[in-house]
C-alpha positions in Angstrom: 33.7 -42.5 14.5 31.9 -39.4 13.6 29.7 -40.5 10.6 26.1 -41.5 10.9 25.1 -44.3 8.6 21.4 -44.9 8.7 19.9 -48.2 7.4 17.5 -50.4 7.0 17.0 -52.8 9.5 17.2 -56.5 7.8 15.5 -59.9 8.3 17.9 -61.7 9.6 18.8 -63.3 13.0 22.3 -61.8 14.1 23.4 -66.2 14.0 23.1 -66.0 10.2 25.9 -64.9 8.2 27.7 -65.7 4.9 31.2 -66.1 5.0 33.5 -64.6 2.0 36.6 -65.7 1.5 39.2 -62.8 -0.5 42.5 -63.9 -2.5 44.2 -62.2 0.1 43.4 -64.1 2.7 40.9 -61.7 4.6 37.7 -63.6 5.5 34.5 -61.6 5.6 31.3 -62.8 7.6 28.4 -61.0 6.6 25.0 -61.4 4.7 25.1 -61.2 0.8 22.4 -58.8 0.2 23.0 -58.1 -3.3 25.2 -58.0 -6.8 25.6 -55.3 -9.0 28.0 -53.3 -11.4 31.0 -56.2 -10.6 30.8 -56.1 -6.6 28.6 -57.9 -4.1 27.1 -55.6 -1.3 27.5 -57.6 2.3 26.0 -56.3 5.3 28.4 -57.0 8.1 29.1 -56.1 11.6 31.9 -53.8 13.1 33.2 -53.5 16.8 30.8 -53.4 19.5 27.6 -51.8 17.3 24.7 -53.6 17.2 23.9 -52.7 13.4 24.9 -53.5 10.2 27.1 -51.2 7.7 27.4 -51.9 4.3 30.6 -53.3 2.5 30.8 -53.4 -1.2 33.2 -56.0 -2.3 34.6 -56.2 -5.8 33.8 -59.9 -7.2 37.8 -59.9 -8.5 38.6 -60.0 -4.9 36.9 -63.0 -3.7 38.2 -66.1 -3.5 34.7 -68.1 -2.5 31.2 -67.2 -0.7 29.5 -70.4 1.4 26.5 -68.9 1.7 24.7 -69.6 5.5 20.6 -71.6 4.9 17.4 -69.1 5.7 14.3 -69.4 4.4 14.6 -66.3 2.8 17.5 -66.8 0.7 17.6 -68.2 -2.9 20.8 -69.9 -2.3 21.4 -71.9 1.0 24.2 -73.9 2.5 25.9 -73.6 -0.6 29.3 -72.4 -2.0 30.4 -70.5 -5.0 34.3 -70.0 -6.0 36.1 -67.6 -7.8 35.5 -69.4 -11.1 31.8 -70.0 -10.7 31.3 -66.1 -10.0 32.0 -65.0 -13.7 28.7 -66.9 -14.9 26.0 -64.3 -14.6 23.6 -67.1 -13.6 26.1 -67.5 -10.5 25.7 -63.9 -9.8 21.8 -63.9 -10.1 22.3 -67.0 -7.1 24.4 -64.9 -5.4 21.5 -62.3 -5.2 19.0 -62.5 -1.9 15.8 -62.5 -2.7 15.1 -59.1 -1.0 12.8 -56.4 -1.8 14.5 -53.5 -3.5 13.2 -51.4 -0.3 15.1 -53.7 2.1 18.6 -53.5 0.3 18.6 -49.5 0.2 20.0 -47.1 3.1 18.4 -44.0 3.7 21.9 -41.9 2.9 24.4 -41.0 5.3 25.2 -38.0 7.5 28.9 -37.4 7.9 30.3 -35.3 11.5 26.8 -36.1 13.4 27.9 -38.6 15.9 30.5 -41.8 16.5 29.2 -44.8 14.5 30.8 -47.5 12.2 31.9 -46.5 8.6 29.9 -47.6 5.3 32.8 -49.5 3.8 33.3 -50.4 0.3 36.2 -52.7 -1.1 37.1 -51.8 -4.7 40.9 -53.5 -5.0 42.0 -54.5 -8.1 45.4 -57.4 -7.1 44.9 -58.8 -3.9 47.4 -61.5 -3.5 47.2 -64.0 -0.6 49.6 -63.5 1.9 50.6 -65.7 4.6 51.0 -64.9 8.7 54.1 -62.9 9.1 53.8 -61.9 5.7 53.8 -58.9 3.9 50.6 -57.7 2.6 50.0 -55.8 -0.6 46.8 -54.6 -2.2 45.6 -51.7 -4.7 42.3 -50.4 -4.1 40.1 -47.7 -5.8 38.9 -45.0 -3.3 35.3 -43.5 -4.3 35.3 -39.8 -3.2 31.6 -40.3 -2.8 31.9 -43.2 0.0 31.5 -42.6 3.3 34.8 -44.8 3.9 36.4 -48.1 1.7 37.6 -50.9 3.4 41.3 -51.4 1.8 41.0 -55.2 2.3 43.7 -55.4 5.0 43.9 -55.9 9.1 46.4 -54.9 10.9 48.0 -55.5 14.4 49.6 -52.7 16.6 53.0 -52.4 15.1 52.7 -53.1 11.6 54.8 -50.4 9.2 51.9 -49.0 6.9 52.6 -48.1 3.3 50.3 -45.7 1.4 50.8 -43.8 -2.3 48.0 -42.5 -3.8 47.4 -41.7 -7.6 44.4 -39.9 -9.4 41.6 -36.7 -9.1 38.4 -36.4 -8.0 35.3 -33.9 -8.2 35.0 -32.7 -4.7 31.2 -30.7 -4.2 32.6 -27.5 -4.2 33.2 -28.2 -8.2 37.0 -28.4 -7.6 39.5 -31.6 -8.3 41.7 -32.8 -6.2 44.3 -35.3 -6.2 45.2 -37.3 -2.8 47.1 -34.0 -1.5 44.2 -32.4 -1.4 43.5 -28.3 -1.8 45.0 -26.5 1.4 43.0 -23.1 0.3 39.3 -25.0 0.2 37.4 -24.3 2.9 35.5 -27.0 4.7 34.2 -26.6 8.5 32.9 -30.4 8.8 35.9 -32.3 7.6 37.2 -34.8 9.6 40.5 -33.4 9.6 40.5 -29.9 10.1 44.2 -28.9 10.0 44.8 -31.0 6.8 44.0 -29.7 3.0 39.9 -30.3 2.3 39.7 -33.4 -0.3 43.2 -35.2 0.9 43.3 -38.7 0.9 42.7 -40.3 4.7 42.8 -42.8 6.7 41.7 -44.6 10.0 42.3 -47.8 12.1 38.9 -49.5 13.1 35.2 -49.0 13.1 35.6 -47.2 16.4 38.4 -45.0 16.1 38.6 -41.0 15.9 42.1 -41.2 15.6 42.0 -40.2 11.4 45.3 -39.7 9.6 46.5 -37.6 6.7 47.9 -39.7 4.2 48.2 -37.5 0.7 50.3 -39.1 -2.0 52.4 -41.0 0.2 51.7 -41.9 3.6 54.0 -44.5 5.9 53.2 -45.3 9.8 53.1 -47.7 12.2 49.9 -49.1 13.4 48.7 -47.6 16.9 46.0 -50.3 17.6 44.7 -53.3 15.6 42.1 -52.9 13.0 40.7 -52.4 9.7 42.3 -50.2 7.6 39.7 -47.8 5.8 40.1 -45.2 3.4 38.4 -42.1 3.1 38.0 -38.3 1.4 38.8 -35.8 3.7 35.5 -33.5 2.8 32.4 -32.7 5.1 30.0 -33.5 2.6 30.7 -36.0 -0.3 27.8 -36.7 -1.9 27.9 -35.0 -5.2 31.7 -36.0 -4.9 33.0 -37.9 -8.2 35.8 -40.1 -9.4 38.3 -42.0 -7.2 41.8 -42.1 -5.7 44.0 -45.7 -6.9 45.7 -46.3 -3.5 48.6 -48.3 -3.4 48.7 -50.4 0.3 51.3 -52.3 1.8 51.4 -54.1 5.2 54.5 -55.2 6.8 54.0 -57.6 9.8 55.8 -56.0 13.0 59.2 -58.2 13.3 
């Protein structure tokens, strides 16, 4: 995937890992690194890449975290559930006990070369859903994220449904909604033919393959994957607000 992400290499041995459970069924093995504004950021691992990328999941979303034992961690071989996760001494446990230095990237570089995506999950209703199930989630789409994990996997053949609501500040000063602005020019977006800002999207860590989704978007699933969300902008760091995205999943029959 054409984004660089570079971080921080961590403490860890690649055997340790936390594992978070979501309400809608998705598990998440990673390593808790820290909690702030509502959302615990997990350091996880993608495909075949060696190194982390970071994943920022909303606490509404998660069902339980059993938290793996290392010396270095204030909480070991422990588990916290959805109800415990509302105390704020729960969330100071759920914490590492890192150095400020250690949980912080050095920024990201988007179009430089093919690496995982920095994703963040931001969903608001994530019900469980059950194999062979349909799957439906709402998630919030920073325009300043590299790309947001929509809380979903999906297996070749699975109809995707996508509508978008909401504007954002792209950094040319302009807003946007998930259609995007056809008459912005951007050399470095991912997807040149499509309006600069549009709401996109792409299946797997290791996939070029990005799609124009807009305001409403519905496909079938080429390949199996994660399903990430993005801003369709070269460089989005100034960018503000977010799209609500509306996703549904329905299992191929």
């Amino acid at each position: 995937m054409r984004r660089a992400l570079l971080l921080v290499a961590i403490l860890c041995s690649a055997a340790t890992a936390d594992t978070i459970k979501l309400k809608n069924g998705e598990v998440v093995s990673g390593r808790v690194v820290n909690y702030s504004a509502g959302a615990f950021t997990v350091e996880i691992k993608l495909g075949s890449y060696s190194g982390p990328i970071k994943a920022r999941i909303d606490v509404r979303d998660v069902e339980s975290i059993e938290f793996s034992s290392t010396e270095s961690r204030s909480t070991s071989s422990s588990e916290v559930r959805s109800s415990d996760l509302r105390s704020s001494d729960t969330r100071q446990t759920a914490s590492t006990s890192r150095s400020s230095e250690e949980r912080s990237s050095e920024g990201a570089a988007r179009g430089a070369q093919s690496l995982p995506p920095a994703a963040s999950s931001s969903s608001q209703t994530s019900p469980r859903s059950e194999a062979g199930v349909a799957k439906e989630v709402s998630v919030n789409v920073p325009a300043r994220e590299e790309w947001t994990y929509a809380n979903v996997t999906v297996k070749r053949g699975d109809k995707i449904s996508l509508s978008a609501t909401g504007k954002v500040k792209l950094s040319a000063g302009r807003e946007s909604g998930p259609e995007g602005i056809p008459s912005l020019e951007d050399k470095d977006k991912l997807l040149a033919s499509s309006p600069t800002g549009a709401l996109i999207a792409v299946i797997g860590d290791d996939n070029d393959d990005f799609i124009f989704v807009g305001k409403e978007k519905e496909f079938v699933a080429s390949r199996d994957g994660k399903l990430f969300l993005s801003v369709n902008e070269g460089n989005i760091s100034d960018n503000e607000g977010a799209f609500s995205v509306r996703v549904k999943v329905e299992p191929k029959k």
